[in-house]
N, C-alpha and C positions, 0 to 999 in steps of 0.2 A: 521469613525472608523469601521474596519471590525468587522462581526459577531462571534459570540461564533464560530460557526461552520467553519469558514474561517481561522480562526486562529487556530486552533488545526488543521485542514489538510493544514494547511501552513508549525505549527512547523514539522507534519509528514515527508513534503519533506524537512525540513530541516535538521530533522536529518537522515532520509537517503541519504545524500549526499555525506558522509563519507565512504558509500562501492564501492568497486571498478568501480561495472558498474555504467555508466551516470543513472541518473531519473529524468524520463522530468513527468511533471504533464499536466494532460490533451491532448495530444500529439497525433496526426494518429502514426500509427507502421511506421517508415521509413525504405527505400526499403533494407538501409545496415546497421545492425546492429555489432556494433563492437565486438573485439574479444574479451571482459571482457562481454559483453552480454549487457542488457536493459532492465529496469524496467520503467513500465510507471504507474504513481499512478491514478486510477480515483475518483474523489469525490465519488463516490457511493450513497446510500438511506439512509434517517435518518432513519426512518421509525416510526413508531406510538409510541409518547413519552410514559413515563408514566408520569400523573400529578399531584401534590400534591396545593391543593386550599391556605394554609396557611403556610407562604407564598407562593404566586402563581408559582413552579417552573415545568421543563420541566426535565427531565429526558431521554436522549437520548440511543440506542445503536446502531450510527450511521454504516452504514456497506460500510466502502471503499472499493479500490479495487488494489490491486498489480498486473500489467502483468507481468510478468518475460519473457524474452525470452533469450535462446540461439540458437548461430550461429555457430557452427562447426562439421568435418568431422569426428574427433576423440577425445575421452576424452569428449565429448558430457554431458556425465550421471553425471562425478565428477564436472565439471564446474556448472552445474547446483545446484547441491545437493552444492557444494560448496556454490553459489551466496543466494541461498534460506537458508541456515545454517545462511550466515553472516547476510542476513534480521533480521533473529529471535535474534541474538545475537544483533542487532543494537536496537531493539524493547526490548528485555529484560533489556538492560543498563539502561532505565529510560520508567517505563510504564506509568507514568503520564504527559510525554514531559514538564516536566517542572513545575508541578505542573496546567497546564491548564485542562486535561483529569483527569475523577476518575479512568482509567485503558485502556489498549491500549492492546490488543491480537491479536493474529495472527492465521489462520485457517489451517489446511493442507493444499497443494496446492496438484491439478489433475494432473500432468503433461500431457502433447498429444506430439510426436513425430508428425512434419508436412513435409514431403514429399516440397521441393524447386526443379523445373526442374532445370538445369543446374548448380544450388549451393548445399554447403553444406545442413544436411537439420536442422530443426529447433527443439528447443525441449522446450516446453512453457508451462505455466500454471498460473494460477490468483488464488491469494493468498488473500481470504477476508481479511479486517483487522478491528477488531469492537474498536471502540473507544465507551468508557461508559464515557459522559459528563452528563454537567445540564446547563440551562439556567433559563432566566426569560421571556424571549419570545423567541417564533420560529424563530424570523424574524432578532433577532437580535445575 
């Protein structure tokens, strides 16, 4: 049986599946990114629960992590702010994924414009996203 933790960044990629661009989870950047653009989700850090002794429970606010990239020559800035829009709006539809997470938010993203020799160039940026869960062990 997968873990607390496995399963809320499961449901995450599964409901971002529903926006245009692909999201691959876990994934290297691949060399051609399509023209709807690419999101790659990384599990990210739980980081230091808070604990409650009776009963014994785990308090997370685990911090994933959204790549966003886009790929084109023109129209660059609205693609992007588009893809990154629809993020938010796919995460606001349901912040507890199903009732598995106490709350599911999304950070501003930095964007960076990246300079491609010979292609178009690239316009990226990584979008924390804190999932607030609980468990009863870390491990599970």
């Amino acid at each position: 049986m997968p873990s607390t933790r496995e399963t809320i960044l499961a449901a995450l990629h599964t409901r971002l599946q529903t926006l245009a661009a692909p999201v691959l989870r876990g994934e290297v950047l691949p060399e051609r990114i399509p023209a709807s653009g690419l999101i790659i989700l990384r599990d990210g850090k739980p980081g230091e629960p808070e604990v409650t002794l009776s009963p014994l429970t785990y308090f997370y606010e685990h911090r994933a992590e959204l790549e966003v990239v886009i790929q084109a020559g023109n129209g660059r800035d609205a693609l992007f702010d588009a893809l990154v829009g629809s993020i938010g709006t796919q995460l606001a539809a349901d912040r507890t994924l199903g009732g598995l997470c106490d709350w599911v938010e999304a950070e501003a993203p930095e964007p960076v414009d990246l300079p491609v020799e010979g292609a178009a160039s690239l316009k990226a940026a990584i979008i924390p996203v804190v999932l607030h869960y609980m468990t009863v062990d870390p491990l599970t």
